[in-house]
N, C-alpha and C positions, 0 to 999 in steps of 0.2 A: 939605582932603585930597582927591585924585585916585584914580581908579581903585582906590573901594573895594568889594570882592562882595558883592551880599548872598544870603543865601540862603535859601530854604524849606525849612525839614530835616520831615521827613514821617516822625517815627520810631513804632517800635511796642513800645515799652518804655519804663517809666515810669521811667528811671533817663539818665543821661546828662553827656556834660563839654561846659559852657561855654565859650565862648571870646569875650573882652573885645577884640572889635578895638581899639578905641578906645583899651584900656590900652597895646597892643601898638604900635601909631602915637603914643605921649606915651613912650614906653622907647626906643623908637626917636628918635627926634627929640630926646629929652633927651641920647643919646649923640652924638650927630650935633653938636652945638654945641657937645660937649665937644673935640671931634677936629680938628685943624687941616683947614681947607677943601679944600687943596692933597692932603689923604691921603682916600685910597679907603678903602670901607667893604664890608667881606664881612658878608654875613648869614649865618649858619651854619643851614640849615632840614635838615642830615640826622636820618634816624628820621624823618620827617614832623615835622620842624619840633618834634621833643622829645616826637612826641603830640601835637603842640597842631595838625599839618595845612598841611602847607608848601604845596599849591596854590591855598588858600582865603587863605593870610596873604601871600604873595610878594610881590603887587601892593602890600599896604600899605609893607610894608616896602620896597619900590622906591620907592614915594611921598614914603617919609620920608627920605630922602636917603642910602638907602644902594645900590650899585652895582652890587653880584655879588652869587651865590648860592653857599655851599656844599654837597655833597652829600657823600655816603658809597660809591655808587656811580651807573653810567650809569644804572640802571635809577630813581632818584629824578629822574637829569637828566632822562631821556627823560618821565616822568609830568610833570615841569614844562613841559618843548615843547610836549605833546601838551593841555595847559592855554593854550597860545598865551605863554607866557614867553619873552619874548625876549632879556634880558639874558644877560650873563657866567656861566656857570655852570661852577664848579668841582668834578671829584670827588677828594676829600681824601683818601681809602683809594686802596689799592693797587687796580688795573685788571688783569682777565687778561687777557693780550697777546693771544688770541682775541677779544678784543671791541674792542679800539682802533678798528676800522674803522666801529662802532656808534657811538663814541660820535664820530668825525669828522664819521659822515653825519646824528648830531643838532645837532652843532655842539657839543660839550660839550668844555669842557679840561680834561686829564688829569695828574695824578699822576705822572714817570717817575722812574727812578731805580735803572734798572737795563739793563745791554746788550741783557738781552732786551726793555724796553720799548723800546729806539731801534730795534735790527731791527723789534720789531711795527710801530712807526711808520711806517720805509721803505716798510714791504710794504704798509701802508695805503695810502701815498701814490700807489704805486705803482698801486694797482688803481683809485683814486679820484681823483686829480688835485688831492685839497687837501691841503695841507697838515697836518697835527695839530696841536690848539693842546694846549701842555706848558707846565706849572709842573714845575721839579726840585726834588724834596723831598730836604732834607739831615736827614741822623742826625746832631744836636748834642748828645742824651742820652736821648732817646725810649728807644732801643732796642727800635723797634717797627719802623717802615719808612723806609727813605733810603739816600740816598748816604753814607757812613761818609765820615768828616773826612777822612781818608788822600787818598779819591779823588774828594772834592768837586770839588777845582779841573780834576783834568783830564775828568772829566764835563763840567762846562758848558761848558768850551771846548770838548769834543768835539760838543756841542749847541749851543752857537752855531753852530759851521763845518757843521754838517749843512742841506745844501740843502733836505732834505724835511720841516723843521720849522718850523713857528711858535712860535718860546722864548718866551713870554709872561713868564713871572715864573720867581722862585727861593724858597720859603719852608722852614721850620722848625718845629717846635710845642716849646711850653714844658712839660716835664715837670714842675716844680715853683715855677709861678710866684708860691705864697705862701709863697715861700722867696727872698727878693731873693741872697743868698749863693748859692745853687746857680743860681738863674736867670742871675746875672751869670757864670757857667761857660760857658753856652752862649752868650750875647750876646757874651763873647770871641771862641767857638770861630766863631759866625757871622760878623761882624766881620772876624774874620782871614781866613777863605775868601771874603768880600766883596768885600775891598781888595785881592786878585792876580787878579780877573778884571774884565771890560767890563760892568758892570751900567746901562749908560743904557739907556734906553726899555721896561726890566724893572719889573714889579709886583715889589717885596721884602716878605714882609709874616711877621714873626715873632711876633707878638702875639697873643695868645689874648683869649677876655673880662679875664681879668686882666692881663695884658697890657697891653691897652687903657688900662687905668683906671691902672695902675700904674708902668708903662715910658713913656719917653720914648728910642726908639732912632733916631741920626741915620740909620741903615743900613736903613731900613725907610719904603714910602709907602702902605703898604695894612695896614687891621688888619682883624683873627676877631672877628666876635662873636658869642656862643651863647646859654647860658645866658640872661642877662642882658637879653634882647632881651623875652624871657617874664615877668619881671619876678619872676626870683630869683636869688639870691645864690650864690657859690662861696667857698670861702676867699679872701682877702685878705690880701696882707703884712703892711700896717701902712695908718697914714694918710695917706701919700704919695699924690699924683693924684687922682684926680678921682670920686664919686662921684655918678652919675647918680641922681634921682628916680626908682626905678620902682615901676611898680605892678602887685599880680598878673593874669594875663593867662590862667588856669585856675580854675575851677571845678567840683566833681564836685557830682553832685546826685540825688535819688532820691524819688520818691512812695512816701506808704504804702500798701502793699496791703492791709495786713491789722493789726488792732486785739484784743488778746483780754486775759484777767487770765489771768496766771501763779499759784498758787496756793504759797501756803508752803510753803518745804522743795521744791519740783520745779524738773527742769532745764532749763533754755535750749539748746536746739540741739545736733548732735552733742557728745559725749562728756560733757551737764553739768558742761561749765568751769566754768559760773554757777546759780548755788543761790539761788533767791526766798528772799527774807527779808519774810517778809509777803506779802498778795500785791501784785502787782505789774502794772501794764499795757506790755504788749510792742506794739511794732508791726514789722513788717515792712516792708524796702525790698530792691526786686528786683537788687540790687549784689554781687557774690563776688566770690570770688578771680580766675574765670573772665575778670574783669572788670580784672583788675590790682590790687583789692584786697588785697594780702598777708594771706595768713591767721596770721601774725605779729604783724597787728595788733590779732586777736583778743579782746577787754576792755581794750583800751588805749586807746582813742582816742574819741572825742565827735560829737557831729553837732550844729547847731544848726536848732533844730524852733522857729517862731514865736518868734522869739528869745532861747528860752532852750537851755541848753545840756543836752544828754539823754546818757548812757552810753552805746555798742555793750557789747551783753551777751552772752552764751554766742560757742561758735567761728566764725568767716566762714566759712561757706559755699560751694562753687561759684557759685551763682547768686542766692545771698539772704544778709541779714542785718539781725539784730534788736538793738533798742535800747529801754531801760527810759524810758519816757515820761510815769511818775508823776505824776501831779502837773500838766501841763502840757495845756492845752485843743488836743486834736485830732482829725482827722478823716481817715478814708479818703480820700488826694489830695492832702494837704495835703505840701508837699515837708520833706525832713530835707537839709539842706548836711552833705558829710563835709569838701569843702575849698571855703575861701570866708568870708564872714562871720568872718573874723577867725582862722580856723584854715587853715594853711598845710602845704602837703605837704611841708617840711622838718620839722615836726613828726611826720609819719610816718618820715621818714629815721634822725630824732634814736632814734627807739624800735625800728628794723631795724638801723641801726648803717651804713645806707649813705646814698646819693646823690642829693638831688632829682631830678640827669638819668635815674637810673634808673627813681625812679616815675613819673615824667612820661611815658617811655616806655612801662612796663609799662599806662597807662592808656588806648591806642591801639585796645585787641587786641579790643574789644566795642562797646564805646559809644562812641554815633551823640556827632558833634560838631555843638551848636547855636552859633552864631555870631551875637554882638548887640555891638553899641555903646550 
């Protein structure tokens, strides 16, 4: 493996998220042998690469044979440039037509998909002498952002015949792609606006992570992958296509600060959610909500302390939280895993009723990322 970073993280808190490059370049690489050779591979790194820190991961992920970058907006592009990133970099979200000429002079390709983006383009070109690089995003059921089916076809041909563009590709996102019936809706609807225009020397890429694994579409040479790169899982169809090896690529973790007995019958933390039964030894790790922690997760979830598996007790905290450590030999320092060792942040999801990409990202917002292979 090439061009992989290392780093000296110099933190000052006893709590923090891991990051397994190593799993991340084996998730990688497993999908990558799954994919025909001839088809391009989007990394999907916006949100900082899910939480997990898309300038410290990019280079691996271009190592492992994937091609582009996607982002959310210029401003993720621009922090990859100014990283020395020189690849493909796509922004996936909508661009306000005041900035198109930002993301020209970082070299970044744009999102259009609307009249007012091809005037902004013009006036870019116009002031700058390059060209804008454009993917046109089609509404095939999103009903988020695109060109509506209606006025697909005479878009791109309005964008091809435009002198002051570089039309790079055309793609789409899959709104229900663990739904093969409704997905094949849109793979028609793509399909159809496909086959009345001039698609040679265009990226096509309508495949999301599931997608990927699931679709087989002749109308497409580039696929999305997100999720899946981090080495978790999204819904699934069925067992059709291809399931990659991967492995988790996060970690959250936390020192004990603080060791004391709880005494019978007394409460754990704001509002005495949790009432000692006996007494009890508590320890403290410096981790809240503040932290991305949900305080949702309140007496529900575990940590694994010298390998055994300990309670979180009374409510999470802004910037602390305690767990009932009975029983179990430890020590001021000694670290407590909240995810890792065999508990998984979809097990947090399972118990908020949402989405690993959301934990993943709410876990950004504080803690420092160490980075180890």
């Amino acid at each position: 493996m090439k061009n992989i970073r290392q780093t000296n993280v110099n933190i000052h808190r006893d709590s923090w998220v891991e990051i397994n490059v190593g799993n991340l370049a084996h998730n990688a690489e497993d999908i990558r042998k799954h994919v025909p050779n001839d088809t391009k591979l989007l990394a999907v790194v916006k949100a900082d690469s899910y939480g997990h820190g898309s300038v410290m991961l990019a280079p691996t992920l271009l190592a492992s044979g994937f091609d582009m970058l996607g982002v959310a907006s210029i401003d993720e592009g621009v922090d990859l440039r100014n990283a020395k990133i020189t690849c493909d970099i796509l922004v996936l979200g909508a661009v306000p037509v005041w900035a198109v000429e930002s993301a020209v002079n970082a070299d970044i390709s744009i999102a259009v998909f609307s009249k007012d983006h091809l005037k902004a383009c013009r006036q870019a070109y116009e002031r700058t002498g390059i060209k804008p690089k454009v993917h046109i995003k089609l509404d095939t059921g999103m009903n988020r952002i695109g060109v509506s089916i209606d006025d697909a076809v005479d878009f791109i041909k309005e964008a091809q015949n435009a002198d002051y563009l570089n039309l790079q590709g055309i793609f789409t996102h899959f709104a229900n792609a663990e739904n093969r019936e409704k997905t094949q809706v849109q793979i028609d609807k793509w399909n159809n606006i496909l086959s009345k225009v001039d698609t040679s020397r265009l990226m096509l890429h309508i495949q999301n992570t599931v997608g990927t694994m699931c679709y087989e579409i002749p109308k497409s040479n580039m696929r999305r992958v997100g999720i899946a790169l981090y080495g978790l899982w999204t819904d699934m169809p069925d067992e059709k296509g291809f399931r990659p090896d991967l492995k988790p690529v996060m970690s959250v973790k936390g020192r004990i600060v603080n060791i004391h007995t709880a005494k019978d019958g007394e409460g754990v933390s704001y509002g005495h959610t949790y009432i000692v039964k006996g007494d009890r030894k508590i320890a403290t790790i410096p981790i809240g909500y503040a932290d991305g922690v949900s305080r949702g997760l309140s007496n529900k979830i575990y940590g694994i302390l010298n390998g055994q598996k300990v309670p979180q007790v009374g409510n999470i905290t802004m910037d602390q939280m305690m767990f009932d450590i009975t029983g179990v030999e430890a020590e001021i320092g000694d670290i407590i895993t909240l995810i890792g060792d065999g508990i998984s942040i979809d097990d947090w999801a399972r118990i908020l009723g949402t989405i690993n990409y959301e934990l993943c990202c709410r876990l950004k917002v504080r803690l420092p990322r160490v980075y180890t292979r």
